[in-house]
C-alpha positions as a Markdown table, in Angstrom:
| # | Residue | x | y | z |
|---|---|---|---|---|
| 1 | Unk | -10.3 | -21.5 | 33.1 |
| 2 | Unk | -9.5 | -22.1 | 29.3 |
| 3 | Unk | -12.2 | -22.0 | 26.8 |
| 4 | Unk | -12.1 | -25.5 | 25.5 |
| 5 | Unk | -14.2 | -24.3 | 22.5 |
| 6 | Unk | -11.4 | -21.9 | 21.3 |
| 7 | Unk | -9.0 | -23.2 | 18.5 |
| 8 | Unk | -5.4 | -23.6 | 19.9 |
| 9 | Unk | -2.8 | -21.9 | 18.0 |
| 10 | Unk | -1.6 | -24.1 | 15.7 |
| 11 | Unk | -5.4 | -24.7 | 14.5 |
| 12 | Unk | -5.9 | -20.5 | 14.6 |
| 13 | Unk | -2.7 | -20.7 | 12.2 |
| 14 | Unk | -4.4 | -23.3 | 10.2 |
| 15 | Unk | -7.7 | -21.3 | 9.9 |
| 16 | Unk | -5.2 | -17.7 | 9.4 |
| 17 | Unk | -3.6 | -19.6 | 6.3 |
| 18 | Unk | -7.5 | -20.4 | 4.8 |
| 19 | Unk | -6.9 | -23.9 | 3.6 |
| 20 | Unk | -10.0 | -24.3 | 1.5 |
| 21 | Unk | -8.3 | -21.6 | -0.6 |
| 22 | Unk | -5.0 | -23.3 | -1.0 |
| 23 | Unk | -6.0 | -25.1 | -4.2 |
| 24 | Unk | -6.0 | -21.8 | -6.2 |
| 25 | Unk | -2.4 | -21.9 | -6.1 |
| 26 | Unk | -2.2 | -25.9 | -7.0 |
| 27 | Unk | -4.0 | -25.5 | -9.9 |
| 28 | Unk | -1.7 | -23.1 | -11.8 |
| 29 | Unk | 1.7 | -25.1 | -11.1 |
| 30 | Unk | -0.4 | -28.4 | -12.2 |
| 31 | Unk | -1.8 | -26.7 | -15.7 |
| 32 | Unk | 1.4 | -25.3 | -16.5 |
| 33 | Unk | 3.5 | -28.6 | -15.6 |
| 34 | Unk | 0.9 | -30.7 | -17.8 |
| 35 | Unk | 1.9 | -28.6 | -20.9 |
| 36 | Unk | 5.4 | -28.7 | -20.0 |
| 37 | Unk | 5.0 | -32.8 | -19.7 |
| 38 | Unk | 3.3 | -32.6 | -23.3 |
| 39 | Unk | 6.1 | -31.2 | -24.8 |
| 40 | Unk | 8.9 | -33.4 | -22.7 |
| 41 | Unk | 10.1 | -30.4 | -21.2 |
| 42 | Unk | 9.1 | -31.4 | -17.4 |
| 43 | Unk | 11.5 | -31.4 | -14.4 |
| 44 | Unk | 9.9 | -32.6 | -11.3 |
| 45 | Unk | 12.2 | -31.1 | -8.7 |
| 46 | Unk | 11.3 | -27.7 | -10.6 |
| 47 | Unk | 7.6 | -28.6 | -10.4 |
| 48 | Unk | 7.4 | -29.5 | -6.8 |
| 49 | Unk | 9.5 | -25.9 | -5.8 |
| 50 | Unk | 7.2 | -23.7 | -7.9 |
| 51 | Unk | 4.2 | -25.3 | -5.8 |
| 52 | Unk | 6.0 | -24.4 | -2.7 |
| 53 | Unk | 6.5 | -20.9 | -4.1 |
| 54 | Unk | 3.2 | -20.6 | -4.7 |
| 55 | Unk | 1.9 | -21.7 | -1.7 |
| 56 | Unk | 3.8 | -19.7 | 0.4 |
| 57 | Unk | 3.1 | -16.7 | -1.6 |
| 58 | Unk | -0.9 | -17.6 | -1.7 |
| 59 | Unk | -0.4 | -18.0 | 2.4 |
| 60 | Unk | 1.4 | -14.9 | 2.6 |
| 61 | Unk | -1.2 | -13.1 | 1.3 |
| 62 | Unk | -3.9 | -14.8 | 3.4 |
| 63 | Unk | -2.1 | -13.8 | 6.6 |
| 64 | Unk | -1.7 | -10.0 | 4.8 |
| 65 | Unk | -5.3 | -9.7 | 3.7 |
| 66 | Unk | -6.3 | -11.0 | 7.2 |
| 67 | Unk | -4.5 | -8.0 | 8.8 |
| 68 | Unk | -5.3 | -5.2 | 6.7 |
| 69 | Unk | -8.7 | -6.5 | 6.2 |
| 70 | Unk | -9.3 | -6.2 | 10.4 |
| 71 | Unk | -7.2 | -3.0 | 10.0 |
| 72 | Unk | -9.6 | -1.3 | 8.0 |
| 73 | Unk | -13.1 | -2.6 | 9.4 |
| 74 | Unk | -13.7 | -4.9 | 6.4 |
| 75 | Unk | -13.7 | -8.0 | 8.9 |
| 76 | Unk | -16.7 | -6.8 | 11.6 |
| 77 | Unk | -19.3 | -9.0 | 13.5 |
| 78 | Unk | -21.1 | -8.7 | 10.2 |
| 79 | Unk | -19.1 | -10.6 | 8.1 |
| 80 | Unk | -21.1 | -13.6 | 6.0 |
| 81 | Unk | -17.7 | -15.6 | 5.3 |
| 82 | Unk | -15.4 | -17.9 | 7.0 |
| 83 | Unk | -14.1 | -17.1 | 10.9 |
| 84 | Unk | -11.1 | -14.3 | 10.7 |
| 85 | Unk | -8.3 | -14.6 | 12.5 |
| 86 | Unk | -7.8 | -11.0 | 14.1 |
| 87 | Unk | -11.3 | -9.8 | 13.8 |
| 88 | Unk | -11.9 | -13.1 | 16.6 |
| 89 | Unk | -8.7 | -12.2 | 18.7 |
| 90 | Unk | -7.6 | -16.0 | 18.0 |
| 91 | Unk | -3.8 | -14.0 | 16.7 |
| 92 | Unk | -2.5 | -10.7 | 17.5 |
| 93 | Unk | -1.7 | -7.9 | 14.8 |
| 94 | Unk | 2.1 | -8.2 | 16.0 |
| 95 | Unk | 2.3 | -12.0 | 15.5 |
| 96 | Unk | 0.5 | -11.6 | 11.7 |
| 97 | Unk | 2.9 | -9.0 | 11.0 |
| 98 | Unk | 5.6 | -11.2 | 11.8 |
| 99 | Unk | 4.4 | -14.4 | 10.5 |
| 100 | Unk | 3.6 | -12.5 | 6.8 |
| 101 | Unk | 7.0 | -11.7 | 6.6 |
| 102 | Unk | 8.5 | -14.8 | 7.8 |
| 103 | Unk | 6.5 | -16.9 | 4.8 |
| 104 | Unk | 6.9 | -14.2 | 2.3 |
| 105 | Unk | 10.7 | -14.7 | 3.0 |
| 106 | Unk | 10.5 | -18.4 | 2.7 |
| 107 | Unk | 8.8 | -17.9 | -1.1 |
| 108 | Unk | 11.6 | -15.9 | -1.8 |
| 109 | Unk | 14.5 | -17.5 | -0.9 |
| 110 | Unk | 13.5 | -21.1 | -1.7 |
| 111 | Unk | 12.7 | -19.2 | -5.0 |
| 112 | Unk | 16.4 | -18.2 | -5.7 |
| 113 | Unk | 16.8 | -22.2 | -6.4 |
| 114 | Unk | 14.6 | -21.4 | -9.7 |
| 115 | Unk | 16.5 | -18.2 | -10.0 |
| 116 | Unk | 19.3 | -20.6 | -10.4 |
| 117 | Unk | 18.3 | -22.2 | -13.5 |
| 118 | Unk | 15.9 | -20.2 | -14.7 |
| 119 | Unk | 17.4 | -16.3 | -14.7 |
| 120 | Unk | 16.9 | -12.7 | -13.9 |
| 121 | Unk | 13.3 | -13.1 | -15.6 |
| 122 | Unk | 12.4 | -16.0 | -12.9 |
| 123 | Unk | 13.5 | -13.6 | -10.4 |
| 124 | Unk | 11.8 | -10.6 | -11.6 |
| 125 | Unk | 8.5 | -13.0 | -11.6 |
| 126 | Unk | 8.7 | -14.0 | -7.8 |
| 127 | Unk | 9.3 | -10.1 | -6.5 |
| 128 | Unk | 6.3 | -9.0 | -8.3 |
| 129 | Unk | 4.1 | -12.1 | -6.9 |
| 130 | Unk | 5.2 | -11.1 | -3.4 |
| 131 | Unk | 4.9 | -7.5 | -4.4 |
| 132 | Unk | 1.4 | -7.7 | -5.3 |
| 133 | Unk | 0.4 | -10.5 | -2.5 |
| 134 | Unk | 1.1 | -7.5 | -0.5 |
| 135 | Unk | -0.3 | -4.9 | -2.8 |
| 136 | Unk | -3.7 | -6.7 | -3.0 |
| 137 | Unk | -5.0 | -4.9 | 0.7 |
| 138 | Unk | -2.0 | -3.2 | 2.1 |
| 139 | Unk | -0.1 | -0.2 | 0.6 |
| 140 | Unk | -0.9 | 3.0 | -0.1 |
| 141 | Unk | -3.1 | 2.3 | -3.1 |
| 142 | Unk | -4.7 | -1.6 | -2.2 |
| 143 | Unk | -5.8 | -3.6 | -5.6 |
| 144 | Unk | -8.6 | -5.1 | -3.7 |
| 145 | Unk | -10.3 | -1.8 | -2.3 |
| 146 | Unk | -10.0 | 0.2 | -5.9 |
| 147 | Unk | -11.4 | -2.7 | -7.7 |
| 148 | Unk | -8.1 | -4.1 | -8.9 |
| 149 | Unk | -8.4 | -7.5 | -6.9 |
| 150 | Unk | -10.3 | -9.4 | -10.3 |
| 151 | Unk | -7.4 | -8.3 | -12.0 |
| 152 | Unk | -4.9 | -9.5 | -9.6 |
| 153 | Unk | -6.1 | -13.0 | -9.5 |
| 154 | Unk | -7.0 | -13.5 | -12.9 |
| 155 | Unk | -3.4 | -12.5 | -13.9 |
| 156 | Unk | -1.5 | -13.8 | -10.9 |
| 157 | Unk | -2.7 | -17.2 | -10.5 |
| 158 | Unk | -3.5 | -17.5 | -14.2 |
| 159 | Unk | -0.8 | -16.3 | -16.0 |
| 160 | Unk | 2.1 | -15.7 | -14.0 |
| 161 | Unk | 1.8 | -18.9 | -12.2 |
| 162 | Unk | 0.8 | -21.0 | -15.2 |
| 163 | Unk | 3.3 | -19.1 | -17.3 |
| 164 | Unk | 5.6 | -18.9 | -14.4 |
| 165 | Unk | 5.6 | -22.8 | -13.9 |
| 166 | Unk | 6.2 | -23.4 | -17.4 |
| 167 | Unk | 8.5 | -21.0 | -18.2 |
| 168 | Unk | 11.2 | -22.7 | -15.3 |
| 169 | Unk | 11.0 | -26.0 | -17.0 |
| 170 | Unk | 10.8 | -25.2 | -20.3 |
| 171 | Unk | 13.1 | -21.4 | -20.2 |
| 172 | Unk | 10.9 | -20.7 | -23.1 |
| 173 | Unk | 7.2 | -18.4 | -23.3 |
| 174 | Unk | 4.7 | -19.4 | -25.8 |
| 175 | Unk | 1.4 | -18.6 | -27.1 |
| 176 | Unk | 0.2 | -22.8 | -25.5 |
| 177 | Unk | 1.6 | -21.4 | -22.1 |
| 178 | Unk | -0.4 | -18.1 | -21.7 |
| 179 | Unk | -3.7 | -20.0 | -23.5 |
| 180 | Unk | -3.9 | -22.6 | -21.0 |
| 181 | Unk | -3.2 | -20.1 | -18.6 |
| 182 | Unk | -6.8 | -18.4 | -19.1 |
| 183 | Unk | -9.3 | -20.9 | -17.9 |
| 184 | Unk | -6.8 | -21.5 | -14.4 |
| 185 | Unk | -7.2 | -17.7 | -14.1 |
| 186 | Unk | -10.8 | -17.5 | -15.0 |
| 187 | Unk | -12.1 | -19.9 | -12.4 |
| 188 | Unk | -10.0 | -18.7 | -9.4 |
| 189 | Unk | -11.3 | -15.0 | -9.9 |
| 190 | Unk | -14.7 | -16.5 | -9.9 |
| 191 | Unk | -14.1 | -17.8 | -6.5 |
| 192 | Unk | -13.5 | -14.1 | -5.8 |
| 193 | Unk | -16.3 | -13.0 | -8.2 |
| 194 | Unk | -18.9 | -15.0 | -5.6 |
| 195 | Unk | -17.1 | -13.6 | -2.6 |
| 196 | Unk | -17.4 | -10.0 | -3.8 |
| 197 | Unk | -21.2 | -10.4 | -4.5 |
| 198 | Unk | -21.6 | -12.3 | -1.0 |
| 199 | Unk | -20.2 | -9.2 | 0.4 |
| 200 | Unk | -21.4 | -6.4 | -1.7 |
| 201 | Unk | -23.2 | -4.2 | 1.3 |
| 202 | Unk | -20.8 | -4.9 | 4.2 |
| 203 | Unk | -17.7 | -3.6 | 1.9 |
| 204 | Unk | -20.2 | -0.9 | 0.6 |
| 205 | Unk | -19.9 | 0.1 | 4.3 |
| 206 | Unk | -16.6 | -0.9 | 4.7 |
| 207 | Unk | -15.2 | 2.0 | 2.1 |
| 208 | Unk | -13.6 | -1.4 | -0.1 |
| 209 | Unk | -14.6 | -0.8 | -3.8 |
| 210 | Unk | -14.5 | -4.2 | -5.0 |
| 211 | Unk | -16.1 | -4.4 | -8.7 |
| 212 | Unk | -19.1 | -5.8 | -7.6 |
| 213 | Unk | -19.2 | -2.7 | -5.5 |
| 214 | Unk | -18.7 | -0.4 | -8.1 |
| 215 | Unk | -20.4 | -2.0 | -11.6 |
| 216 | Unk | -23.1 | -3.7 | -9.1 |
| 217 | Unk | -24.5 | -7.5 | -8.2 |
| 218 | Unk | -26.4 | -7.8 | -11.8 |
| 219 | Unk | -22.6 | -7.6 | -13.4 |
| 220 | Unk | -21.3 | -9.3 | -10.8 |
| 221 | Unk | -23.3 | -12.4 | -12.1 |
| 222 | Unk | -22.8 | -12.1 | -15.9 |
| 223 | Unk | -18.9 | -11.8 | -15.1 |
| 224 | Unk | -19.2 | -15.2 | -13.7 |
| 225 | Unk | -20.9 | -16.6 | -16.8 |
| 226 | Unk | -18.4 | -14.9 | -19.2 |
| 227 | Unk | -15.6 | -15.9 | -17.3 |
| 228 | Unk | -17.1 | -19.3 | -17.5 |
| 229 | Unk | -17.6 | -19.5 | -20.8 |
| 230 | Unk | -13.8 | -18.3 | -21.2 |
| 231 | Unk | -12.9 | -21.7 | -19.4 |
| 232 | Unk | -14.7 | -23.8 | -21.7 |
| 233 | Unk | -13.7 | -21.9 | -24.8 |
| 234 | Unk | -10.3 | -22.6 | -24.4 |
| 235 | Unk | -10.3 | -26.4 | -24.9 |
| 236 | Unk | -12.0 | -25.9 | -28.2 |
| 237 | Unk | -9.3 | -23.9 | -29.3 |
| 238 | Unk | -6.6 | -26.5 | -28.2 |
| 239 | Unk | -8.5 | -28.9 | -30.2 |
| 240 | Unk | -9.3 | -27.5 | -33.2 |
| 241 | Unk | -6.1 | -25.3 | -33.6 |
| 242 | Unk | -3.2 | -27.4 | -32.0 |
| 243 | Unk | -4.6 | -30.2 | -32.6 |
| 244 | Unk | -5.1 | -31.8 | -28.7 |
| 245 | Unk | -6.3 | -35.0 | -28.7 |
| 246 | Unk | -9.7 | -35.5 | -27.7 |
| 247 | Unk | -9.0 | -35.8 | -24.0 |
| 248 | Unk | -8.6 | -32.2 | -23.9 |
| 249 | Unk | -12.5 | -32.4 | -23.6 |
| 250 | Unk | -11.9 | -33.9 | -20.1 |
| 251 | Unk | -13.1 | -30.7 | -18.3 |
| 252 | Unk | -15.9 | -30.6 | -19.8 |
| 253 | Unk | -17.2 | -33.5 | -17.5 |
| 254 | Unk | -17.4 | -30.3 | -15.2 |
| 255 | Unk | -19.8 | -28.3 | -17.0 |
| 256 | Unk | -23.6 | -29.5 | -14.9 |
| 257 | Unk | -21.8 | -28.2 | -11.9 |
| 258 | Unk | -21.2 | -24.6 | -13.7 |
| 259 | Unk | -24.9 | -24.7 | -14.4 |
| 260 | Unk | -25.9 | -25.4 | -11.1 |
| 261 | Unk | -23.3 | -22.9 | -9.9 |
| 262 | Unk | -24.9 | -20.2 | -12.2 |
| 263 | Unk | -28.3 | -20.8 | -11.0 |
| 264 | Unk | -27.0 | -21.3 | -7.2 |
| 265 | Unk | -25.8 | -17.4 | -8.1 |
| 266 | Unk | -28.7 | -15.9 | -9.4 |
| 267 | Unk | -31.0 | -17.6 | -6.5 |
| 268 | Unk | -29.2 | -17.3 | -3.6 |
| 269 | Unk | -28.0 | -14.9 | -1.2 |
| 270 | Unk | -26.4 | -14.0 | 2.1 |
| 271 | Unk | -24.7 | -17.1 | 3.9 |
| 272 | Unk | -26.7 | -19.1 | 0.8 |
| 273 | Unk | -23.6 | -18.1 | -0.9 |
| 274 | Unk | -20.7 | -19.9 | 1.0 |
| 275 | Unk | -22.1 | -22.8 | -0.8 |
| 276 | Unk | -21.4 | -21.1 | -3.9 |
| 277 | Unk | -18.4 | -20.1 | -2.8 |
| 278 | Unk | -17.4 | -23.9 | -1.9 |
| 279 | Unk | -18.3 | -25.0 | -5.0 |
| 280 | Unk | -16.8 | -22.6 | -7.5 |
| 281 | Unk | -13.5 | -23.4 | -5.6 |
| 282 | Unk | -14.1 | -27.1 | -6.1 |
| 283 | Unk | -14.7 | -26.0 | -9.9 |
| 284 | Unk | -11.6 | -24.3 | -10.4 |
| 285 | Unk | -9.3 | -27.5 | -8.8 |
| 286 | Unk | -11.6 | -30.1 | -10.7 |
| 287 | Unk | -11.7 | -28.4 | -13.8 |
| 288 | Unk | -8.1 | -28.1 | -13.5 |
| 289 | Unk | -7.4 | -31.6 | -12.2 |
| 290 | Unk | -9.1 | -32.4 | -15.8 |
| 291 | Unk | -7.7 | -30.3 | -17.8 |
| 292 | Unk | -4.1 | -30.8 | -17.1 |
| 293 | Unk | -4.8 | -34.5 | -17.7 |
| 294 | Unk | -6.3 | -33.2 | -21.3 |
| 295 | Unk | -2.7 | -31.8 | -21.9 |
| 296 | Unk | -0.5 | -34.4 | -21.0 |
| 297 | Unk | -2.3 | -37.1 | -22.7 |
């Protein structure tokens, strides 16, 4: 007979795609269309396929850091985080393989619409988000093994997808579009900061040299204060040098729950952390809620 208590699926799908996550790839398209509506450069159709880019991408690399993940012995009976996929035999390696490809495609060809308008820049962009959504734990060389995945994020859903979202409504860079870029970057690699230092010993064993890994948990912690302080620098600047109005001070409404986070990360530890982890991901989309609210005022 079934096992009632198994998720169907369309709910093991769900779980593969890590929906809790799925705001880390909100944030970026919301930041960068909030300086784009400052300026009366914004194009909502643009907007709204830019979010579906990013999603799909962000998904794409769930499903791909799923697989190689249970490839490679990362994901084990050991594991401290959320239910994988694979490593619980709710999805087969075949059917990831398959369904990676098939969303990966999706990014890229409702991308060519913002090719479109946008140019050989916009399509150079979206190859080297899918590119590296791959990259991050498959490939000869993964980023997120060799201590590479902070710099993925910070750069990928900070810059290029802040930049990126910008850039297709505006067909312009500027120096606004990469600063507001860094606090959207900053807080989504601390979700990945707290995840590393969660997992230090299990991808010790697991031969994945993730920073925390490498530099060890006591750097771990001060990365997430500095990139914390990064976040709240950058209103300041908006303020003081481009002359923001005050409501560019909105995230800082945010800031007792980056306390509480810091001391949640030098107190807790083990499955303690998925707190932490649930929190700095509410951080990053509230912080960024707030923030692109600051800019379009």
């Amino acid at each position: 007979m079934p096992d009632n208590r198994l998720p169907s699926k369309f709910q093991s799908w769900v779980l593969a795609s890590r929906p809790k996550t799925l705001l880390a790839s909100v944030v970026p398209v919301v930041v960068g269309s909030a300086l784009a509506i400052s300026e009366n450069k914004f194009v909502w159709l643009y907007s709204l396929i830019a979010l579906c880019c990013s999603l799909f991408i962000q998904i794409g690399t769930n499903f791909v850091n799923d697989l190689y993940d249970f490839l490679k012995g990362a994901d084990n009976e050991k594991r401290k985080g959320p239910l994988r996929v694979l490593a619980n035999g709710f999805i087969s390696v075949k059917e990831m393989k398959v369904a990676s490809v098939v969303v990966f495609l999706a990014a890229f060809l409702l991308g060519l619409i913002l090719v479109y308008t946008g140019g050989k820049i916009v399509l150079i962009i979206g190859v080297l988000s899918i590119i590296a959504g791959i990259a991050y734990t498959a490939g000869p060389y993964p980023l997120a093994y060799h201590g590479l995945g902070d710099i993925f994020v910070f750069l990928f859903f900070g810059f290029v997808g802040t930049v990126g979202t910008y850039y297709v409504q505006a067909h312009n860079f500027s120096v606004l579009s990469f600063l507001v870029s860094i606090p959207v970057g900053a807080l989504v690699t601390n979700i990945l900061v707290v995840n590393n230092y969660r997992d230090v010993e299990e991808d010790r064993a697991a031969n994945k040299h993730t920073l925390a890994v490498i530099l060890g948990r006591t750097f771990t912690q001060y990365q997430y204060i500095f990139l914390l302080i990064l976040s709240f620098l950058v209103p300041c600047i908006l303020f003081f040098k481009y002359e923001f109005r005050f409501w560019i001070f909105l995230p800082f409404l945010t800031f007792p729950l980056a306390v509480k986070l810091v001391k949640m990360l030098f107190t807790l530890d083990g499955l303690e952390l998925n707190k932490t982890l649930e929190l700095s991901a509410k951080l990053s989309a509230i912080f960024g809620l707030l923030f692109s609210i600051g800019l379009a005022l």
